[in-house]
C-alpha positions in Angstrom: 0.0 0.0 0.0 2.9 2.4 0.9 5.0 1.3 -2.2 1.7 2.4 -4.2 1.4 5.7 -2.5 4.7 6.2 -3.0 4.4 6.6 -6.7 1.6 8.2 -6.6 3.3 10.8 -5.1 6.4 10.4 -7.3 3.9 10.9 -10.5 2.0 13.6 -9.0 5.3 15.6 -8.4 6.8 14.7 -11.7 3.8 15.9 -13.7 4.0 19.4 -11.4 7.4 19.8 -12.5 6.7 19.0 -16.2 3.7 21.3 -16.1 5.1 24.2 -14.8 6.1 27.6 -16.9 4.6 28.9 -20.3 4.0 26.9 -23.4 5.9 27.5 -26.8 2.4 29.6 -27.4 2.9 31.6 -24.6 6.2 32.2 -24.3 6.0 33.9 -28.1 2.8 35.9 -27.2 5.3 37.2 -24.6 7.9 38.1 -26.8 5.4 39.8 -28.8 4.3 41.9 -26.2 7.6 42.6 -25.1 8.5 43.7 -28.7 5.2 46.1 -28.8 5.9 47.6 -25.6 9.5 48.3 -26.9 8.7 49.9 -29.8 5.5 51.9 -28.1 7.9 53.4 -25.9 10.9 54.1 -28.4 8.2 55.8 -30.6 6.9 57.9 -27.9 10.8 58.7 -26.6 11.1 59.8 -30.3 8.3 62.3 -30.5 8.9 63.8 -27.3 12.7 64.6 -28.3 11.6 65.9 -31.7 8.5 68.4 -29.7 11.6 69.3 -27.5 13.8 70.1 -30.6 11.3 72.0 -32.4 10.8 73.7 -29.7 14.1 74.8 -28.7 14.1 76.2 -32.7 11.2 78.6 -32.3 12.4 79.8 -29.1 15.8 80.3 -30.5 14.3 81.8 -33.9 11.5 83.7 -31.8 14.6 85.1 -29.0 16.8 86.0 -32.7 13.9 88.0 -33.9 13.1 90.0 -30.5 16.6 90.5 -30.4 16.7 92.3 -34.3 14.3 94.0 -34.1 15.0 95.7 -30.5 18.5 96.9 -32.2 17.0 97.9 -35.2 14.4 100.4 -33.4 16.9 102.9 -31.7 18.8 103.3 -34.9 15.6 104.4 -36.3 14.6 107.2 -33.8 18.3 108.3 -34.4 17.5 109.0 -37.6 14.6 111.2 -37.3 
């Protein structure tokens, strides 16, 4: 009776093991996942940089323009 127990519990524990962790199924809708989330966040990384970029040109054009056009005007009240 014991011996029979015995592997029972041997096939119970041996089928656990076996069963445990993702199939092949799995483990590629993981990867996939993985591989979205990746490119989701390299996308985003990629428009934010470019905002930040075309921002810092406007503010540079925008501070090379105030700074024209505030020379320009007392050369012009010289003149009159």
């Amino acid at each position: 009776m014991t011996k029979l127990f015995s592997i029972i519990a041997v096939a119970i524990i041996a089928t656990t093991v076996v069963s445990c962790g993702p199939s092949a199924e799995e483990k590629a809708k993981i990867e996939e996942q993985a591989k979205h989330t990746a490119d989701s966040i390299s996308a985003a990384l990629s428009a934010s940089l470019e905002g930040a970029m075309n921002e810092a040109t406007a503010d540079t054009t925008a501070a090379a323009a105030t700074t024209e056009t505030a020379a320009a005007a007392p050369a012009e009240e010289a003149k009159h």
